[in-house]
C-alpha positions as CSV (number, residue, x, y, z in Angstrom):
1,X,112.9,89.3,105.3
2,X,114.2,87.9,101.8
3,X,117.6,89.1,102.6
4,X,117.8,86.3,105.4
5,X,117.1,83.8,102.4
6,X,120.7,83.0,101.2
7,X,121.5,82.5,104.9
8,X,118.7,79.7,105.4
9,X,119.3,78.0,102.2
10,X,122.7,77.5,102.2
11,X,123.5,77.3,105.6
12,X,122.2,73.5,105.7
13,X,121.2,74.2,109.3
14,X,120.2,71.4,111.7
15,X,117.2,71.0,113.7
16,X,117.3,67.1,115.7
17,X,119.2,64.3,115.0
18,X,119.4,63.6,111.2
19,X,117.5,66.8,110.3
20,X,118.2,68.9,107.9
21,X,116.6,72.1,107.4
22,X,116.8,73.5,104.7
23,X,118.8,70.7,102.6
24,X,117.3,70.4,98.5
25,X,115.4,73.6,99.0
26,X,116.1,76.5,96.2
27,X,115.8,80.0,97.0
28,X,112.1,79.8,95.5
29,X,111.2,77.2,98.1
30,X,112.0,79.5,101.3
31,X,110.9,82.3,99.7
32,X,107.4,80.2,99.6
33,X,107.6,79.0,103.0
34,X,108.1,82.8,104.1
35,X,105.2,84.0,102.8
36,X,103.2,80.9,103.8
37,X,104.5,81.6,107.6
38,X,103.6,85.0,107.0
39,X,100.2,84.5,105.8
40,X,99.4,81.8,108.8
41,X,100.7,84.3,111.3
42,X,98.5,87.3,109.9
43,X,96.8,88.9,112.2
44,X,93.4,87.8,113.9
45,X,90.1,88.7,112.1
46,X,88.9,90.5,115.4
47,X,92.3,92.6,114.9
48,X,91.5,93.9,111.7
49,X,87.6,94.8,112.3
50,X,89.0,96.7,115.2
51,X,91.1,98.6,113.1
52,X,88.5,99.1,110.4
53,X,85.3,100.4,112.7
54,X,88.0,101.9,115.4
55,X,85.9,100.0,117.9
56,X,87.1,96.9,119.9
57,X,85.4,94.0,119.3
58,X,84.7,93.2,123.0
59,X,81.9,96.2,122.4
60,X,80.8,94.5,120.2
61,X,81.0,91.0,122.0
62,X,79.1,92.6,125.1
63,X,76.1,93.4,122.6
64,X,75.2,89.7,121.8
65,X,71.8,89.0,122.6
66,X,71.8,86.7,125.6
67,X,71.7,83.0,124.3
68,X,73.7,84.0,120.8
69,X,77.0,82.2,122.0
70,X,74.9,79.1,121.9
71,X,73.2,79.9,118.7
72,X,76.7,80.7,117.0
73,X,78.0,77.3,117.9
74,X,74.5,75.6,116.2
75,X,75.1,77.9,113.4
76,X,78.7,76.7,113.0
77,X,78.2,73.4,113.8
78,X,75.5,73.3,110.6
79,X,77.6,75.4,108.5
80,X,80.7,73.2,108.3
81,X,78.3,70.1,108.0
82,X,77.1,71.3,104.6
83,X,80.4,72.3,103.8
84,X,82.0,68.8,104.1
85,X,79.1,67.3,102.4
86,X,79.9,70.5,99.7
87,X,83.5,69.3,99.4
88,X,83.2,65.5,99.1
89,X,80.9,66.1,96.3
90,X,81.0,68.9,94.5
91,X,84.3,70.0,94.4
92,X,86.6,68.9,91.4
93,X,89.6,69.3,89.5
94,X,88.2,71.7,86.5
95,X,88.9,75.1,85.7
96,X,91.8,77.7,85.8
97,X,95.0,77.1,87.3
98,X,95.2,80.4,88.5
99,X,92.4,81.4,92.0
100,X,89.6,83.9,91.1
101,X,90.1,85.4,94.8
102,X,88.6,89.3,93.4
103,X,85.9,87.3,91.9
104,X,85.5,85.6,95.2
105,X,85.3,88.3,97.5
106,X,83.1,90.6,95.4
107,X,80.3,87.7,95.9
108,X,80.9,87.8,99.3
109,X,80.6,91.6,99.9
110,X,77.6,91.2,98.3
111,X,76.4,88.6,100.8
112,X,78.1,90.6,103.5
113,X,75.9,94.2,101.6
114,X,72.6,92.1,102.5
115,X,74.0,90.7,106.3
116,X,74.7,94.4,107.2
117,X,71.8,95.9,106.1
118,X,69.4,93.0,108.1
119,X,71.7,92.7,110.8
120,X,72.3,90.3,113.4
121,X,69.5,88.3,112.5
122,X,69.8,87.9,108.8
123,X,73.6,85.7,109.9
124,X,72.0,82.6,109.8
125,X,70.7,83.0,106.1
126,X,74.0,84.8,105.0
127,X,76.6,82.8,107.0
128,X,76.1,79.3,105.0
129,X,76.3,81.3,101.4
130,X,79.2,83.0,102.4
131,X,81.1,79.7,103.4
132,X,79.9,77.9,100.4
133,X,81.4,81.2,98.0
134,X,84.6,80.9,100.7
135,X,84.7,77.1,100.2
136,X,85.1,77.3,96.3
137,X,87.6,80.3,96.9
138,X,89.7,77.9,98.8
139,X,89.3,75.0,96.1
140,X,90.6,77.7,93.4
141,X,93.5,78.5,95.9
142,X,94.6,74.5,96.1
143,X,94.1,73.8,93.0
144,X,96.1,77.0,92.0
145,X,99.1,75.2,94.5
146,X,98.8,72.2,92.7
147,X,96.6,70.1,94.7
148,X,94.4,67.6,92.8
149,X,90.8,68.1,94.1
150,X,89.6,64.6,92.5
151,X,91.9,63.1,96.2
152,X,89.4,62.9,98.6
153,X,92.3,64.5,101.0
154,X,92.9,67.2,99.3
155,X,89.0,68.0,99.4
156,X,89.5,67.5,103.1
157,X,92.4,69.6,103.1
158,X,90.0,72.3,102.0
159,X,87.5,72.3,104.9
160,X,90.4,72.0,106.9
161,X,91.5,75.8,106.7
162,X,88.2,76.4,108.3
163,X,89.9,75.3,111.7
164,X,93.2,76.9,110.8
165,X,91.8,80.3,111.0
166,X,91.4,81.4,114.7
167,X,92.2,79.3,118.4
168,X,89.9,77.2,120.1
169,X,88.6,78.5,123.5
170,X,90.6,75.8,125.1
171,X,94.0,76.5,123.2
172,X,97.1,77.5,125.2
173,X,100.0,78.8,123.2
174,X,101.4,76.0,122.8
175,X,98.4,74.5,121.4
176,X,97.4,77.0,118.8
177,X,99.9,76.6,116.3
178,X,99.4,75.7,112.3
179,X,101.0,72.3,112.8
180,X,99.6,71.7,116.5
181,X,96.3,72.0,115.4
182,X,97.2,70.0,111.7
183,X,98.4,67.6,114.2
184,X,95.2,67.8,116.7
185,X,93.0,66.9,112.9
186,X,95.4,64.6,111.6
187,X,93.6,61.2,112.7
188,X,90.0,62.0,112.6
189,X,90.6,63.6,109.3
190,X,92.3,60.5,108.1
191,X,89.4,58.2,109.7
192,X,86.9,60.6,107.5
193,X,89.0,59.6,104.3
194,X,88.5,56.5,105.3
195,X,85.0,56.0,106.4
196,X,83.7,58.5,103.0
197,X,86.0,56.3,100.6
198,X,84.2,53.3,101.9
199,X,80.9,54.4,102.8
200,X,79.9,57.8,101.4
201,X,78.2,60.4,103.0
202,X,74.9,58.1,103.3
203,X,75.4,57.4,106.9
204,X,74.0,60.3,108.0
205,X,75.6,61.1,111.7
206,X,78.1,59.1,111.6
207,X,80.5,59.9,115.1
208,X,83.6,60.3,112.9
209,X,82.1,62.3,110.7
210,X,80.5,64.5,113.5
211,X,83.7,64.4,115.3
212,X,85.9,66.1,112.7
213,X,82.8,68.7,112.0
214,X,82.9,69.3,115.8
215,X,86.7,69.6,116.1
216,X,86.7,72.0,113.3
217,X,83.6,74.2,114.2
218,X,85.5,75.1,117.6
219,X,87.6,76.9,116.0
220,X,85.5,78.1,113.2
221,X,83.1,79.7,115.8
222,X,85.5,82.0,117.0
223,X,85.9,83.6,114.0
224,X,82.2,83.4,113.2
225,X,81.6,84.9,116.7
226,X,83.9,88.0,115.9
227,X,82.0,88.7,112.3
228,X,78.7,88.4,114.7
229,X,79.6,90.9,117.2
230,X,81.1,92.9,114.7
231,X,77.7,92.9,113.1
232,X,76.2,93.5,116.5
233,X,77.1,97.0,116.1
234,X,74.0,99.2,115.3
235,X,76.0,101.6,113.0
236,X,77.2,98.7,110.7
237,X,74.9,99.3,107.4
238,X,75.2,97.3,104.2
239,X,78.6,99.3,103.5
240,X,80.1,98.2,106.2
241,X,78.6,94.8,106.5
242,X,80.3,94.5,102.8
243,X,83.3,95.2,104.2
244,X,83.8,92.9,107.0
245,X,82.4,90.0,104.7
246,X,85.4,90.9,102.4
247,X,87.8,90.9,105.5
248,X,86.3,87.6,106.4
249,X,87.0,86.4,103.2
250,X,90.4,87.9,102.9
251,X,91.7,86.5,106.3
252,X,90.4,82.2,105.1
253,X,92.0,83.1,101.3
254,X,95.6,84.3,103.1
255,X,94.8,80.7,105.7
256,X,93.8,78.4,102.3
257,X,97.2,80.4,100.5
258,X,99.7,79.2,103.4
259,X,98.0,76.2,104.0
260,X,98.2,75.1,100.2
261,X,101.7,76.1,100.2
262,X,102.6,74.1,103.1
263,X,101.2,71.2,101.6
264,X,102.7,71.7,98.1
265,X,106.5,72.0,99.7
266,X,105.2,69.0,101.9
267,X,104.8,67.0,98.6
268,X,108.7,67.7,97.6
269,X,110.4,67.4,100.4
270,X,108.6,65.5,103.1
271,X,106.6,66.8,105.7
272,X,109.0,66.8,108.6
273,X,111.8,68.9,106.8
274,X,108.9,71.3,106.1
275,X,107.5,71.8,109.7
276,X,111.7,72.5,110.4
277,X,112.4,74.7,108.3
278,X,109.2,76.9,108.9
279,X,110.2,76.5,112.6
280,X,113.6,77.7,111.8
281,X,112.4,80.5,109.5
């Protein structure tokens, strides 16, 4: 894939009218951008439990307790709530440059070591600690790409790759793209800025701050809903509860790692040269 690089960065290829794709990046840039279209193209979570239990996840799906679907949505829906409240006033701009992701994922194996062993039913206690853990993992990764987490949008940014990391139900193609769906968040996320700089999180059910949590959590539930069926499997244990927690973890850290990336190159060069070059790439 590198080899292509000297081709894209020289080439000053054009993409619309006044566009240029790839003019004032250095070979460092695209080489970022590849990896960052790389990482945001990985493959789904329910891809890589299949390969690690050898089981498709539809077996898993088809041994939900009747009602769950709805319960996973609540669940999500609660989740992501706490998280944004997490975000806007917890995070901050302390601590190492560099992302603990090991340390990250170890925490969440052992979350994951508990959820197995329980079950299905211990996902609602395990879920929210695992997002919170996930949530500062993805902090350490922006602030490692040079985001500055005392900007309320950058803290937004952060619950943002919640959304980034599996299609909606309702997606087409089309639809279900890294900046289709940036572009689908874009105004309420901007409205939230808003309304939090101004107000706070005091107003308690506020309908833009419900409306972001809501867009987000319909894509964040189908991920949640493949760690749940996966879980659904009787043979799971805590060993391979661990596991998938750690997959879980993996496949939002590679999202937060493009996403941050992205958004860093978006800082130099202007957010519509990015989206063409990584279209070109």
């Amino acid at each position: 894939m590198c080899g292509a690089v000297p081709a894209f960065a020289g080439g000053g290829a054009r993409r619309g009218p006044g566009v240029t794709s790839t003019m004032g990046f250095s070979q460092r840039d695209i080489e970022d951008l590849l990896l960052a279209k790389e990482l945001l193209q990985n493959p789904s979570l329910a891809a890589k439990i299949t390969s690690l239990l050898g089981t498709p996840i539809e077996k898993g799906l088809e041994m939900l307790p009747a009602g769950w679907s709805v319960k996973l949505t609540r669940i999500s829906h609660s989740v992501l709530d706490r998280a944004l409240s997490f975000a806007v006033t917890t995070l901050d701009d302390g601590g190492s440059r560099r992302s603990r992701d090991s340390l990250h994922r170890m925490l969440v194996a052992a979350t994951g070591a508990g959820g197995g062993w329980f079950g299905l039913p211990a996902l609602p206690i395990e879920l929210p600690i695992s997002t919170t853990i996930m949530l500062r993992s993805i902090a350490d990764i922006a602030r490692s790409e040079g985001e500055n987490l005392r900007d309320l949008g950058a803290r937004l940014a952060c619950v943002e790759v919640f959304a980034l990391g599996g299609p909606s139900r309702s997606d087409d193609a089309a639809d279900s793209g890294y900046f289709a769906v940036r572009a689908a968040l874009a105004g309420t996320v901007s409205e939230a800025a808003r309304f939090i700089a101004q107000r706070g999180l005091t107003e308690e059910g506020a309908p833009v701050l419900v409306r972001l949590v809501t867009q987000i959590a319909a894509r964040f539930n189908v991920v949640v809903t493949e760690k749940a069926a996966a879980q659904a499997i009787p043979i799971i244990g805590s060993a391979a509860g661990a596991t998938i927690n750690v997959l879980f973890i993996d496949h939002f850290q590679d999202i937060a790692r493009g996403h941050f990336i992205v958004r860093r190159l978006e800082r130099r060069h202007g957010g519509e040269l990015v989206q063409a070059a990584f279209d070109m790439l």
